[in-house]
C-alpha positions in Angstrom: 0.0 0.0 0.0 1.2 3.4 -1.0 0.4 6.5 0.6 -2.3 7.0 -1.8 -4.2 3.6 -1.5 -3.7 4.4 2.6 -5.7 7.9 2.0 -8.1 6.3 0.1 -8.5 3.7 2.4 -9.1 6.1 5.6 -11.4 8.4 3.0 -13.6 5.4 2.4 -15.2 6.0 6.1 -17.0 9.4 6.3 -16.2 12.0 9.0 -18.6 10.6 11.9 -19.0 6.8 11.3 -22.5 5.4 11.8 -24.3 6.2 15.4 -23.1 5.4 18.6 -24.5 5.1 22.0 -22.1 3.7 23.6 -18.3 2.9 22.8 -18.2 -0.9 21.7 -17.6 0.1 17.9 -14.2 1.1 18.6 -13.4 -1.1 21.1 -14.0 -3.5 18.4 -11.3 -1.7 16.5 -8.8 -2.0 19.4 -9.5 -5.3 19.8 -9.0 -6.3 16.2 -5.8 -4.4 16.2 -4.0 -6.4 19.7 -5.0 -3.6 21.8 -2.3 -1.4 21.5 -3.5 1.4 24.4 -3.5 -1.0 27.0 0.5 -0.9 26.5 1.0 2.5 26.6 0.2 5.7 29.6 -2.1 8.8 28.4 -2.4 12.1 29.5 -6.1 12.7 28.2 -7.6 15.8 27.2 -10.9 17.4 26.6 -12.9 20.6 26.6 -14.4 22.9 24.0 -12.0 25.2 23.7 -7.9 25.4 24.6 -7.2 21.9 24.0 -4.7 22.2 21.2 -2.5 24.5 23.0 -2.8 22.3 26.1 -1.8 19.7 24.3 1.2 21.6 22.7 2.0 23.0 26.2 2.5 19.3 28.2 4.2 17.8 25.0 6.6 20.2 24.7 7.5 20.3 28.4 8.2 16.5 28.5 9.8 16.3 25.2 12.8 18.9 26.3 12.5 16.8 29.7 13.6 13.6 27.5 10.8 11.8 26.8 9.4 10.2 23.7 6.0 11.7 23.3 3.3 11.1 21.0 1.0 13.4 20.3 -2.7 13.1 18.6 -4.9 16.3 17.6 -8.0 16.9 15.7 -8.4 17.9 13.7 -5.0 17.8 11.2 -4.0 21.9 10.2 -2.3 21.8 7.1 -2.1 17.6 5.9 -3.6 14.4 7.4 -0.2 13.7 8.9 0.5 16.5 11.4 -2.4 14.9 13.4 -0.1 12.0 14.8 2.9 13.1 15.8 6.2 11.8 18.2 8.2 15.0 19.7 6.3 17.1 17.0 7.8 15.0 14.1 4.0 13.9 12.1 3.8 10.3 10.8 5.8 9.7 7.3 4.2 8.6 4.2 5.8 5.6 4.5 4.6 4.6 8.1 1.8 6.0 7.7 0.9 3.8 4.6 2.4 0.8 6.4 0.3 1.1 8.9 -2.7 1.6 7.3 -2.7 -1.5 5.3 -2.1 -3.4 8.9 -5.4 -1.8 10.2 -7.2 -2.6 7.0 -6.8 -6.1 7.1 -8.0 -6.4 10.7 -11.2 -4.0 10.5 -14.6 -5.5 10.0 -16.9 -4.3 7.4 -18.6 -2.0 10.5 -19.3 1.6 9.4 -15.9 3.0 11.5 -15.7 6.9 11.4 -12.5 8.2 10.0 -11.4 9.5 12.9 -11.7 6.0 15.2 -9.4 4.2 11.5 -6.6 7.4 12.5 -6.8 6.7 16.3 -5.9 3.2 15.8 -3.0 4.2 13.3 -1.9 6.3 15.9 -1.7 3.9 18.7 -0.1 1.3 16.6 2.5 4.1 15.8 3.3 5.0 19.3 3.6 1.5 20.3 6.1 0.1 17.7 8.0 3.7 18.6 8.3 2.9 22.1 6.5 6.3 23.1 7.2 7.0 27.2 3.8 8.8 27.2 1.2 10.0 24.8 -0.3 13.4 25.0 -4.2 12.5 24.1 -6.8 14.8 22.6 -10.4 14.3 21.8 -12.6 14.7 19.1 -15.6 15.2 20.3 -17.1 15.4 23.6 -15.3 12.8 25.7 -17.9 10.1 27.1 -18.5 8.8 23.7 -15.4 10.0 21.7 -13.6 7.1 20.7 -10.2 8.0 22.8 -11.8 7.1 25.6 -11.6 3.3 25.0 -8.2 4.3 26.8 -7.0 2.6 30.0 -7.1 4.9 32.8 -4.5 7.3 32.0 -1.6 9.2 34.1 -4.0 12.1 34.3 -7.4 14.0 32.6 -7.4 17.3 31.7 -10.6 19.4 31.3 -10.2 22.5 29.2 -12.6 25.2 29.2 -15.9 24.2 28.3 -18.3 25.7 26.2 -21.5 26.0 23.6 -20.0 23.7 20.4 -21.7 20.8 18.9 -24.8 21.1 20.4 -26.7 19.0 18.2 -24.5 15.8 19.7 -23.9 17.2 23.3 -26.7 19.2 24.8 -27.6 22.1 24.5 -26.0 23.6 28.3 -22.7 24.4 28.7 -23.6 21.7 32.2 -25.1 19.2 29.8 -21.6 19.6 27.5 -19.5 19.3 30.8 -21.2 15.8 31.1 -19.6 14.7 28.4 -16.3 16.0 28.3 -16.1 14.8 32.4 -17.0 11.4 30.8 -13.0 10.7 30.4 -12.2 10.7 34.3 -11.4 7.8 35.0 -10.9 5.9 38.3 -7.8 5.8 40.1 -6.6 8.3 38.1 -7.1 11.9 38.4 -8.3 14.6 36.8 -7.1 19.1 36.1 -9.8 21.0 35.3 -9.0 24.8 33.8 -9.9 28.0 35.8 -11.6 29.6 32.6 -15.1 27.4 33.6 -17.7 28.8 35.1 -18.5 27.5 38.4 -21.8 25.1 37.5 -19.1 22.8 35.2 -16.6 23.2 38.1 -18.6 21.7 40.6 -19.6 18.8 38.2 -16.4 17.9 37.2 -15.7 18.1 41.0 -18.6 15.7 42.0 -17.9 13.1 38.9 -14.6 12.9 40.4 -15.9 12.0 43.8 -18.0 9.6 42.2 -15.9 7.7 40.2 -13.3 7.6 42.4 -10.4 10.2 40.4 -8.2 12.7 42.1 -9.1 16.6 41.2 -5.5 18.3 41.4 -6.2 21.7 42.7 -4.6 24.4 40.4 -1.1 26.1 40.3 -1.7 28.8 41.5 -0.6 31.8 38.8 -0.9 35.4 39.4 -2.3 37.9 36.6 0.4 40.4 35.4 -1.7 43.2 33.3 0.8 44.8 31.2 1.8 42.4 28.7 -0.1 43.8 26.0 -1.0 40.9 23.3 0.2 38.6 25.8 -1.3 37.3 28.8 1.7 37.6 31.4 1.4 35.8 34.8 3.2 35.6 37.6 4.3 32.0 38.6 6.2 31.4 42.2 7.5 34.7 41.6 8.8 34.7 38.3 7.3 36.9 34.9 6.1 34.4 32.7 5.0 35.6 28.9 3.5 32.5 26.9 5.0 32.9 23.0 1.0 32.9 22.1 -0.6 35.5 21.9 -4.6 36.1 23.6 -5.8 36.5 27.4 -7.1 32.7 27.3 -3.1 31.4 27.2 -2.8 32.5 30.7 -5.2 29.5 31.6 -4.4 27.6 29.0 -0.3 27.7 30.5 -2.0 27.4 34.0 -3.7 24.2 33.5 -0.6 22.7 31.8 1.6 23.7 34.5 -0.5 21.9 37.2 -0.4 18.7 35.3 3.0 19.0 34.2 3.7 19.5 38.3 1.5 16.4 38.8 3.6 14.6 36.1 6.6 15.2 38.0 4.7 13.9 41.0 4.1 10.5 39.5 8.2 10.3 38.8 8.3 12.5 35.6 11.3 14.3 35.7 10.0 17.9 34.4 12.3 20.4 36.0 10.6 24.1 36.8 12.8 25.2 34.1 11.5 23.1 31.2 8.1 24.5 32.6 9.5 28.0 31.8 10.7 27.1 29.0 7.4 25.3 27.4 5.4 28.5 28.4 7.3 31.3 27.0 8.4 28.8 23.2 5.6 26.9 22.8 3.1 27.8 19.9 0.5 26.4 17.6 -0.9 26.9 14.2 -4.0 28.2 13.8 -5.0 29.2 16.9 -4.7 33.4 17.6 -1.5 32.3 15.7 0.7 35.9 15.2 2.7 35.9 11.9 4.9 39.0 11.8 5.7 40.8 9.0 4.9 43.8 6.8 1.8 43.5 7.2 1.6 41.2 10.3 -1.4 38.3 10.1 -3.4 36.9 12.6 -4.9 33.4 11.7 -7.1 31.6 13.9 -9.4 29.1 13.6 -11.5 29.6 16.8 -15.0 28.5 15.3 -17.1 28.4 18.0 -18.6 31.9 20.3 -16.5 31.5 23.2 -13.6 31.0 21.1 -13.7 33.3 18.3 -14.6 35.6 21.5 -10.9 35.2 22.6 -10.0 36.6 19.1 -12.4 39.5 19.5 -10.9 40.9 22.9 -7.3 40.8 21.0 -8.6 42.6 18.1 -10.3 45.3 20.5 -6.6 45.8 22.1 -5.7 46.1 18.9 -7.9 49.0 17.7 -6.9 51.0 21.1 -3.7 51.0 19.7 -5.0 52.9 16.5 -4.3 49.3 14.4 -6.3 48.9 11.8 -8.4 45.2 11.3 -8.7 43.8 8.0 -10.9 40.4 8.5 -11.0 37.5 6.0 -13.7 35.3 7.5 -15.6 32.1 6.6 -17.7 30.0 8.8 -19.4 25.8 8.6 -22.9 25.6 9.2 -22.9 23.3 12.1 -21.6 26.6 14.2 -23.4 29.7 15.2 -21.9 31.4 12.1 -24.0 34.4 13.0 -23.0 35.4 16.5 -19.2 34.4 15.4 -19.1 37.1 12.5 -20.8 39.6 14.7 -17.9 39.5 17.3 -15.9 39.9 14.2 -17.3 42.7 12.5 -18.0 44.6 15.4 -13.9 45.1 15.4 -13.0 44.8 11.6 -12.5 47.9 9.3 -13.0 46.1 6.7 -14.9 42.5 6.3 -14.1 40.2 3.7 -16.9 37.1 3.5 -15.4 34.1 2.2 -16.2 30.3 1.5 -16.0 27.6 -1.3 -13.0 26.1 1.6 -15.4 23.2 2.9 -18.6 21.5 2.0 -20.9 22.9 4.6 -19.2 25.9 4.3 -21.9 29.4 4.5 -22.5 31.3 1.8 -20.0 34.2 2.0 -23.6 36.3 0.6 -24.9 35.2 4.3 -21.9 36.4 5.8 -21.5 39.4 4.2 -25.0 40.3 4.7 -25.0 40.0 8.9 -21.6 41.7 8.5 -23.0 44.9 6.8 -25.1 46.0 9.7 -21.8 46.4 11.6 -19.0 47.6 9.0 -18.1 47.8 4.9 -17.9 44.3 3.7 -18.1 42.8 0.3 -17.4 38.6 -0.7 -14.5 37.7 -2.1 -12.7 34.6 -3.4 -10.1 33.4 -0.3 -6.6 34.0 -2.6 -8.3 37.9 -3.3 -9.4 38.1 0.0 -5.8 37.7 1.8 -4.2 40.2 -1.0 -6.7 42.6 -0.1 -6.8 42.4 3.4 -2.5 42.1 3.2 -2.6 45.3 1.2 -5.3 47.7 3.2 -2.8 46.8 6.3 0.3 47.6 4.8 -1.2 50.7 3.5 -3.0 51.8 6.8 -0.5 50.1 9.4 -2.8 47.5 10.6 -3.6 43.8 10.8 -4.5 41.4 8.4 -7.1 38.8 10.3 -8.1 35.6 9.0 -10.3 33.7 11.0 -13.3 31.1 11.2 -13.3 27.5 10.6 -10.1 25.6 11.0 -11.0 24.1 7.5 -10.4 27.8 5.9 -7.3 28.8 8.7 -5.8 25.8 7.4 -6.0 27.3 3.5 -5.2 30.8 4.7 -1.9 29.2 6.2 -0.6 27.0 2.8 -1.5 30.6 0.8 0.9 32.8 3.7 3.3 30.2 4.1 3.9 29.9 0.5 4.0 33.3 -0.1 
């Protein structure tokens, strides 16, 4: 099998698999593979928001700690393969490939989703690489996500939690809790992020109880308000600046520095400088992701209110600092599109409504149209979009934004990287 035949393989299952009620589908797929997650140790992380950097955070401090780490995302930013990852090298062609013709001559003919087919590449990976410790996010939800066929692992983590696929999880930010609180485990334990409001706090606190998990109170970190872009804390006396930029990173660092600290309880050698260190290098594509230059770009691909929120608070700074915003934006349909642009549009100078970048993507008229009432915006193609949002900044110092689904961040960031 070639790398081809393996993509065409994995494409042959849609994005979301037949139904589920319960997680026996890919337990079925484990099984049929030799169970490769009951060989290996998991830090395991959900939420609606903040779990990529989370993820990027903990990796990154136990991979300059020494350890062979793999790392899993969702969903992939600029090809299939930066999804599965060992010390931030993704999967090669080749292995990738291998692999894949492995898992197809276990599967049954059951209608697998393509994200439970990558999971179990991934786990076969890590195993015949000898990972020390796999850094573990979610796809969706948690209780019935497919990663939590998992063993209990070294330690959950619960990002912040928010309105986002409402029509699988509820339609409460409590009733969404539910099912991202579904991956503590017992006799393991559990950090939950201070950005929550206090309903999904003491949820997560009682499921603990219940099932019998650890809740690892917080480091604490102390707000430092002058850092601009950047949300500076203090941390046992020391000035920390995380290399992303956005207000949420302060939480973000926060919860990864508890479990780090937990980590090192459980025999982890993570020093306090490596802890330093993964705060103020690590960064991650696509999300409030800073690219200077003349102009500079933002590109994120916070999709959801509470996220694209985030992004709305740094553009505001922005525009007190008499820096113009020039917004490329495009939004799915599954999303509240509507509320997302407003945030948007509300800051932007100018708003450029784009889509043709996905399937379910909204009509850039639609956008354009709830954009109007707030600032000058017209639809563009995404190539003509960037150039014209590139050239307004550079001719009126300001920002180029472009921001929406991850589907389109993803495009913007091939077009500026190539560029």
């Amino acid at each position: 099998m070639d790398i081809n035949e393996a993509m065409s393989f994995i494409n042959s299952y849609t994005k979301s698999g037949g139904r589920i009620t319960d997680l026996s589908r890919a337990q079925e797929l484990a099984d049929s593979i030799g169970n490769p997650e009951k060989r290996l140790k998991f830090v395991h992380i959900a939420g609606t928001n903040g779990k990529g950097s989370t993820l990027e955070y903990i990796s990154n401090a136990l991979i300059m700690s020494g350890y062979r780490v793999g790392q899993f995302t969702s969903p992939f930013i600029l090809r299939y393969n930066d999804r599965i990852r060992i010390n931030g090298e993704e999967i090669s062609d080749e292995v990738l490939a291998d692999i894949a013709e492995q898992v197809r001559a276990c599967v049954s003919d059951r209608p697998y989703s393509q994200f439970e087919i990558t999971m179990a590449i991934a786990f076969l990976w890590f195993e015949r690489e000898n990972c020390d410790i796999v850094v573990l996010e979610t796809g969706i939800g948690g209780l019935l996500d497919c990663t939590n066929i998992i063993p209990p692992p070294l330690l959950s983590v619960i990002t912040s939690v928010s309105l986002d696929h409402t029509a699988l999880l509820g339609n409460t930010v409590e009733e969404i809790a539910v099912h991202k609180a579904g991956i503590i485990k017992a006799g393991s334990a559990v950090v939950l992020a201070d950005d929550n409001p206090d309903s999904v706090k003491a949820l997560v606190k009682e499921t603990a109880e219940r099932v019998g998990a650890e809740l690892v109170p917080l480091e604490p970190c102390k707000p430092h308000t002058d850092g601009g872009l950047y949300a500076q804390f203090i941390y046992r006396g020391i000035k920390l600046t995380p290399a992303m930029i956005g207000l949420h990173q302060k939480y973000n660092a926060q919860t990864a520095i508890t479990a780090c600290l937990y980590l090192r309880g459980k025999g982890y050698a993570i020093s306090d400088g490596n802890i330093i260190r993964m705060v103020e290098t690590t960064q991650v594509r696509a999300r409030v992701q800073y690219i200077g230059g003349e102009p500079p770009f933002i590109v994120d691909g916070g999709h959801n209110p509470s996220g694209v929120n985030m992004l709305s608070l740094m553009l505001m700074y922005l525009s007190t600092r008499n820096k113009r915003i020039y917004a490329v934006m495009g939004m799915v349909d599954s999303k509240d599109y509507a509320e997302c642009v407003k945030m948007i549009a509300r800051q932007a100078d100018k708003f450029f409504a784009v889509d043709g970048f996905s399937g379910n993507a909204v009509s850039a008229d639609i956008l354009q149209d709830i954009a109007s009432f707030y600032t000058e915006a017209e639809t563009s193609s995404l190539v003509s979009a960037i150039e014209s949002a590139k050239a307004l900044a550079l001719e009126n110092d300001g920002i180029a934004v472009v921001c929406g689904s991850l589907y389109l961040a993803s495009e913007a960031l091939k077009l500026i990287e190539k560029n």
